[in-house]
KOLPA-115211 format. One record per atom (N, C-alpha, C): residue number from 1; x, y, z; atom name; residue in three letters. Coordinates in steps of 0.05 Angstrom, whole numbers, padded with zeros to 5 digits. Atoms other than C-alpha are relative to their C-alpha. Layout:
    nr       xx       yy       zz   atom   rest
   NUM        X        Y        Z     CA    ALA
...
This chain:
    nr       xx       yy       zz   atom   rest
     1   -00007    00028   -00002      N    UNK
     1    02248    01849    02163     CA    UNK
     1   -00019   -00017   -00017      C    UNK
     2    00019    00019    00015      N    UNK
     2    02223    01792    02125     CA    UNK
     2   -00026   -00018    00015      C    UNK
     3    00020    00017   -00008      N    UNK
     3    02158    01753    02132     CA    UNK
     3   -00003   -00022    00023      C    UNK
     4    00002    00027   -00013      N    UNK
     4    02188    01694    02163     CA    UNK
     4    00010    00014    00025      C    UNK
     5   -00005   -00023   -00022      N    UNK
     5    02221    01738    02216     CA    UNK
     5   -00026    00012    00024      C    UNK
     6    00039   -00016   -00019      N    UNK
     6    02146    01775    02238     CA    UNK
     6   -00016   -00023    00001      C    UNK
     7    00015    00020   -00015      N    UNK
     7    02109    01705    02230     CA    UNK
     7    00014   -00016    00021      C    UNK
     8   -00020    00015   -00020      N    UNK
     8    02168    01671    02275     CA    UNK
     8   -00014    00013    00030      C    UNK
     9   -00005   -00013   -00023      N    UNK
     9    02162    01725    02323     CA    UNK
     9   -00037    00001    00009      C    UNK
    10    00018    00003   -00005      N    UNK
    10    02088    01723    02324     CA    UNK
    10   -00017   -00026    00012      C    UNK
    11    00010    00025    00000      N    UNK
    11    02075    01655    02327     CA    UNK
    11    00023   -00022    00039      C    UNK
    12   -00012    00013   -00033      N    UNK
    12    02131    01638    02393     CA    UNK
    12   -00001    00027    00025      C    UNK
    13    00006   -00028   -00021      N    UNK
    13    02121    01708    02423     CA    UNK
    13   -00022    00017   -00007      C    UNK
    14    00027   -00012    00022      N    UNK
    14    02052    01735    02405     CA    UNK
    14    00000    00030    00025      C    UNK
    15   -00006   -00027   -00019      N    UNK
    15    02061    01789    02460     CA    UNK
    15    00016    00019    00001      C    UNK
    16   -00021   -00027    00004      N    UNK
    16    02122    01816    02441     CA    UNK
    16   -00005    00025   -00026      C    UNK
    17    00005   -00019    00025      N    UNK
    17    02130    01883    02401     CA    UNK
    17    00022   -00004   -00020      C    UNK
    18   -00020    00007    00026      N    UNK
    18    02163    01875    02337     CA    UNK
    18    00017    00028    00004      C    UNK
    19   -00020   -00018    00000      N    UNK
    19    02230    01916    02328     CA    UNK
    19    00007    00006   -00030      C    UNK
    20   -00014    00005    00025      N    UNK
    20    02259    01934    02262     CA    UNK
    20    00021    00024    00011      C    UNK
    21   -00039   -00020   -00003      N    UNK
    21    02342    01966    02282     CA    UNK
    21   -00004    00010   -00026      C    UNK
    22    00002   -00017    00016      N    UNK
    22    02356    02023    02243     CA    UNK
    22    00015   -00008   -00023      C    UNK
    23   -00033    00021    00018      N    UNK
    23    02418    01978    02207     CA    UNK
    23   -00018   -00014   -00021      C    UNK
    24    00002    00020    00025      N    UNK
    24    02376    01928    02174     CA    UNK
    24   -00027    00018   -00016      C    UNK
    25    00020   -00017    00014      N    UNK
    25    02318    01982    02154     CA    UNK
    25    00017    00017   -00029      C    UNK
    26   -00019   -00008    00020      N    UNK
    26    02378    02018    02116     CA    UNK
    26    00002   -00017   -00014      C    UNK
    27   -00014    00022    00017      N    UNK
    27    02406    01956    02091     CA    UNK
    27   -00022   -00017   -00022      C    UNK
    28    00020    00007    00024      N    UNK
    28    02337    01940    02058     CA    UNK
    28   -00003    00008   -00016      C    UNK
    29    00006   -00029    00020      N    UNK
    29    02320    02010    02029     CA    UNK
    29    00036    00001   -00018      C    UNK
    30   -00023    00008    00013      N    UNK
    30    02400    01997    02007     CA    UNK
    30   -00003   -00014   -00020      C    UNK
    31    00003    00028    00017      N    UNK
    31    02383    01934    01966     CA    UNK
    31   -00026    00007   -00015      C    UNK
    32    00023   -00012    00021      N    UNK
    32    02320    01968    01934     CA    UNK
    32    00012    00019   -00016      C    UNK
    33    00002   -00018    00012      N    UNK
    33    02356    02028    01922     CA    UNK
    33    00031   -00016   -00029      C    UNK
    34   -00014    00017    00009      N    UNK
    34    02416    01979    01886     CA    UNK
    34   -00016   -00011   -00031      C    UNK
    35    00010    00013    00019      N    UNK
    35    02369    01938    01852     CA    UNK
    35   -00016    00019   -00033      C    UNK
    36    00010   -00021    00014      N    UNK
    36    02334    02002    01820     CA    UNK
    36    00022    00011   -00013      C    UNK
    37   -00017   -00007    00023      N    UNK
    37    02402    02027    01791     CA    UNK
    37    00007   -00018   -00019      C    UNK
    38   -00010    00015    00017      N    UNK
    38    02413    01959    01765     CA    UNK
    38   -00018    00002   -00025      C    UNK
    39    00023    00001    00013      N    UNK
    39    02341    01962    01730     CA    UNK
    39    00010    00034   -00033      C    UNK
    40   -00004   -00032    00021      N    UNK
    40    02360    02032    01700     CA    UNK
    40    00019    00006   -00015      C    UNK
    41   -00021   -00004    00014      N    UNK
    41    02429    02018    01680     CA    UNK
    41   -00007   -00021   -00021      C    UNK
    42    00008    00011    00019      N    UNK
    42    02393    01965    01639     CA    UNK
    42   -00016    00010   -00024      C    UNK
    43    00012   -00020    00020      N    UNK
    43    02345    02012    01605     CA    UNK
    43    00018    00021   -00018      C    UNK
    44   -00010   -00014    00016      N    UNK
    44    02393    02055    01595     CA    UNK
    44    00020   -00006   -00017      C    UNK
    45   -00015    00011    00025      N    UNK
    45    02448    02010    01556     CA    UNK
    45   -00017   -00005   -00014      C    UNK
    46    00021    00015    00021      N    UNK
    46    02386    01983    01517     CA    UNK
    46   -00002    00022   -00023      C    UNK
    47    00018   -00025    00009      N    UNK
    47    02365    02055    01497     CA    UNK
    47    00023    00014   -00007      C    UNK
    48   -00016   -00019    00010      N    UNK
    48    02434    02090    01490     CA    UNK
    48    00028   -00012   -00003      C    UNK
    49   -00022    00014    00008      N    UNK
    49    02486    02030    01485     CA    UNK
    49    00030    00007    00012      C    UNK
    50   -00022   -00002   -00022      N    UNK
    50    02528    02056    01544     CA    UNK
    50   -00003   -00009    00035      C    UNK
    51    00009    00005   -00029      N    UNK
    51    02538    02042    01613     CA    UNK
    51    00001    00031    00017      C    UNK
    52    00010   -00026   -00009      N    UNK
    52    02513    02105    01643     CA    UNK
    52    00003    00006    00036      C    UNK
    53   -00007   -00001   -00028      N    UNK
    53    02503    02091    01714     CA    UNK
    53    00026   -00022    00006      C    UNK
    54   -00018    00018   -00020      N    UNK
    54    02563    02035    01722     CA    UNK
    54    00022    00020    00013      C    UNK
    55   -00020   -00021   -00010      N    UNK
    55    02612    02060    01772     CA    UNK
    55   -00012    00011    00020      C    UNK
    56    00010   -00019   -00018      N    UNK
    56    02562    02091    01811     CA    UNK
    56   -00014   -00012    00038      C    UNK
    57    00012    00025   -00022      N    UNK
    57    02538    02028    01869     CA    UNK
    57    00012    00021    00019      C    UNK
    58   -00009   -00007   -00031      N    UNK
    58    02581    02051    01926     CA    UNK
    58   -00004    00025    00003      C    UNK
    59    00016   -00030    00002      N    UNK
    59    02564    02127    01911     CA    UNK
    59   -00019    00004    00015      C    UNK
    60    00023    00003   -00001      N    UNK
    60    02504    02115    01921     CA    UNK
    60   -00002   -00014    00039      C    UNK
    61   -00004    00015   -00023      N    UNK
    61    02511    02070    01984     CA    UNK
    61    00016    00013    00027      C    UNK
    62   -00025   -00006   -00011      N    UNK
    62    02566    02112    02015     CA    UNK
    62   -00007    00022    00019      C    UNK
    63    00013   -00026   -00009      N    UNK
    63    02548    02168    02068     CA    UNK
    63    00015    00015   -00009      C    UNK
    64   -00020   -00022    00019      N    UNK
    64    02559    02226    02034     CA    UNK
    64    00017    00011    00013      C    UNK
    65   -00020   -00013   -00015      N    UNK
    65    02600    02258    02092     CA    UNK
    65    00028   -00014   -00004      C    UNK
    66   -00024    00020    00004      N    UNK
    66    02650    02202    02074     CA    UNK
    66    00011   -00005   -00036      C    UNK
    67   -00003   -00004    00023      N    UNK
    67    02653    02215    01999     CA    UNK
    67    00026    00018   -00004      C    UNK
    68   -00024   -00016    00007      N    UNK
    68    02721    02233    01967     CA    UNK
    68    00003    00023   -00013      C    UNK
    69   -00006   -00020    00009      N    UNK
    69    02735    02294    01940     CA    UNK
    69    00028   -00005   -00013      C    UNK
    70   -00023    00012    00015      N    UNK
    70    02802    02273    01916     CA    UNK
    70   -00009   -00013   -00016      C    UNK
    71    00012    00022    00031      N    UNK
    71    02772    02222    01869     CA    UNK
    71   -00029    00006   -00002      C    UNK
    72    00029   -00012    00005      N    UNK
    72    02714    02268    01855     CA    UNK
    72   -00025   -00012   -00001      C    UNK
    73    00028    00015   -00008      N    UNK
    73    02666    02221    01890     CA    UNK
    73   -00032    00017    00001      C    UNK
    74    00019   -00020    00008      N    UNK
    74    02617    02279    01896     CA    UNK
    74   -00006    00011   -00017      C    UNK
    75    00014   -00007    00034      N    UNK
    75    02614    02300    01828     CA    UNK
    75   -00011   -00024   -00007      C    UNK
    76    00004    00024    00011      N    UNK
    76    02609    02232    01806     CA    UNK
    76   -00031    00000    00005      C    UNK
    77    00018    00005   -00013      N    UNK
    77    02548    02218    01849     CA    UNK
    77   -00025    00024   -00007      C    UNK
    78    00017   -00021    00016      N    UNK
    78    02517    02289    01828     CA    UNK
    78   -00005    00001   -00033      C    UNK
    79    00005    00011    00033      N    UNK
    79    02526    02274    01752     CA    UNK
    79   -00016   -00021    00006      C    UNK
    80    00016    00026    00003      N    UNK
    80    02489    02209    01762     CA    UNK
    80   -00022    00009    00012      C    UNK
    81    00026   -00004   -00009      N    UNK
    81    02433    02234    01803     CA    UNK
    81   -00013    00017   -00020      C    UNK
    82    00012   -00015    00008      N    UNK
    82    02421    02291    01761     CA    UNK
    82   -00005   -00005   -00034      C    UNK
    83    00008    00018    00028      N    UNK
    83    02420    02242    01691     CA    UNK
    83   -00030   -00017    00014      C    UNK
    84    00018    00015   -00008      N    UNK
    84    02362    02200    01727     CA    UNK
    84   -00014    00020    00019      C    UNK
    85    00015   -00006   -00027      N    UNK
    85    02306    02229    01766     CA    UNK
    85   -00007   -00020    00017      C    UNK
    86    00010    00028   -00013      N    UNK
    86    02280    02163    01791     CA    UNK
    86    00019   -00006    00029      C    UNK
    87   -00017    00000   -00022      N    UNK
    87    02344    02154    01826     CA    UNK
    87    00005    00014    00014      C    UNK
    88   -00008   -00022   -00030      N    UNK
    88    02356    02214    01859     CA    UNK
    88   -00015    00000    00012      C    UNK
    89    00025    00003   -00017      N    UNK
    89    02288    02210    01882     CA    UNK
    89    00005   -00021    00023      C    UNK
    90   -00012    00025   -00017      N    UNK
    90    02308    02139    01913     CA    UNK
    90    00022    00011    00018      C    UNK
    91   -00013   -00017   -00012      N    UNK
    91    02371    02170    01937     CA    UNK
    91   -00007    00016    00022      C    UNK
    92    00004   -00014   -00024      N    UNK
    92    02348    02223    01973     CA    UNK
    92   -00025   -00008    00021      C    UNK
    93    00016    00013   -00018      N    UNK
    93    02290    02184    02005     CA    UNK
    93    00021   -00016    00016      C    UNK
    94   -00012    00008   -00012      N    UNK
    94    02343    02143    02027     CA    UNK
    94    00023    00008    00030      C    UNK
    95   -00022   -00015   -00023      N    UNK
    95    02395    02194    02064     CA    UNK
    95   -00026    00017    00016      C    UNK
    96    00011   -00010   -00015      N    UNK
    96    02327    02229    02092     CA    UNK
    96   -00003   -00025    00027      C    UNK
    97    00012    00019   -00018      N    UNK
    97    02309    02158    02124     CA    UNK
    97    00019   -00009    00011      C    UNK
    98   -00021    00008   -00013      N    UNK
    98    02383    02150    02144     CA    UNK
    98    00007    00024    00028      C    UNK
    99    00007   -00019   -00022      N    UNK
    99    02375    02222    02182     CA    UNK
    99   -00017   -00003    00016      C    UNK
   100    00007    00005   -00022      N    UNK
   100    02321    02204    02211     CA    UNK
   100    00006   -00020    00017      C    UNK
   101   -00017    00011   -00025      N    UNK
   101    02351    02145    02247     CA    UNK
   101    00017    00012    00016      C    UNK
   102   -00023   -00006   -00011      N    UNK
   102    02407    02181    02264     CA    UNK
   102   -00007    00026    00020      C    UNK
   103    00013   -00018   -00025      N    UNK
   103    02368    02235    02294     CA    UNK
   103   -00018   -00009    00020      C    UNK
   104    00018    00020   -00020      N    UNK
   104    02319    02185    02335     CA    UNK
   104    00020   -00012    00021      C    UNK
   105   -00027    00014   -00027      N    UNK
   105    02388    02152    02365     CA    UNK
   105    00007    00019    00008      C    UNK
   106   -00009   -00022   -00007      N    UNK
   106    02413    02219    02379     CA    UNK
   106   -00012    00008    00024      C    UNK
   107    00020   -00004   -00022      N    UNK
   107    02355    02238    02423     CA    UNK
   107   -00005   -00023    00015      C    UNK
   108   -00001    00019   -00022      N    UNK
   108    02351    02172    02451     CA    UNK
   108    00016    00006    00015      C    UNK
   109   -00025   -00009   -00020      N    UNK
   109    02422    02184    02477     CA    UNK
   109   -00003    00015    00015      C    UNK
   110   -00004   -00028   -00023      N    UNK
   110    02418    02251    02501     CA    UNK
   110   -00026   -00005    00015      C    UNK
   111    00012    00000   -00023      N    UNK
   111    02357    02232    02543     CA    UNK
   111    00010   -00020    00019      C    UNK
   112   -00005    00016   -00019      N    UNK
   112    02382    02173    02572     CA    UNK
   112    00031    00012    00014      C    UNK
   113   -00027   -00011   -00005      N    UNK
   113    02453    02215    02582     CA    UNK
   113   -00013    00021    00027      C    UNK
   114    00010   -00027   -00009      N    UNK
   114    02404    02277    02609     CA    UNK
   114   -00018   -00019    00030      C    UNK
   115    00013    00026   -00020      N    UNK
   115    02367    02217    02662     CA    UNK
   115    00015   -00012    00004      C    UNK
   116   -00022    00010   -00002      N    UNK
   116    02427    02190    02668     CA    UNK
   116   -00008   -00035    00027      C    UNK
């Protein structure tokens, strides 16, 4: 969360514990990992006078379990990672830090299911 967010929350609730939801933690690391293809698709028209990565945003953004195979969304997304290391790097920091949410809620559930 942003600055104004954690001094807000500090400054009318100085006792409470700060939260950051797994949604807008994604949706940040989302908008970094965004801004960094934009950065690269600029280098790389500069340097090779094509658009290299366009096409690739929602790829990128998309859980891969939800990626087409009919419109060879998964190739697509593997050609572009494997032209850039930077990004795949980004990338897969991204779907690790999206597993781990997803496995933190998981185990939340099943204890509060298992304590019912």
């Amino acid at each position: 969360m942003g600055p104004a967010y954690i001094s807000a929350v500090r400054a009318n609730i100085p006792d409470a514990t700060l939260v950051f939801d797994h949604f807008h933690i994604i949706k940040l690391f989302n908008e970094k990992l965004t801004k960094l293809r934009q950065d690269l698709q600029r280098e790389a028209e500069n340097g090779l006078g094509k658009p290299v990565l366009k096409g690739i945003r929602w790829l990128l953004l998309k859980n891969p379990d939800n990626l087409d195979d009919k419109r060879n969304e998964r190739q697509r997304l593997d050609e572009a990672l494997k032209l850039n290391e930077p990004l795949a790097t980004a990338y897969y920091m991204k779907e690790e830090l999206r597993n781990i949410c997803i496995n933190r809620i998981n185990s939340q559930l099943k204890m509060h299911w298992m304590n019912g």
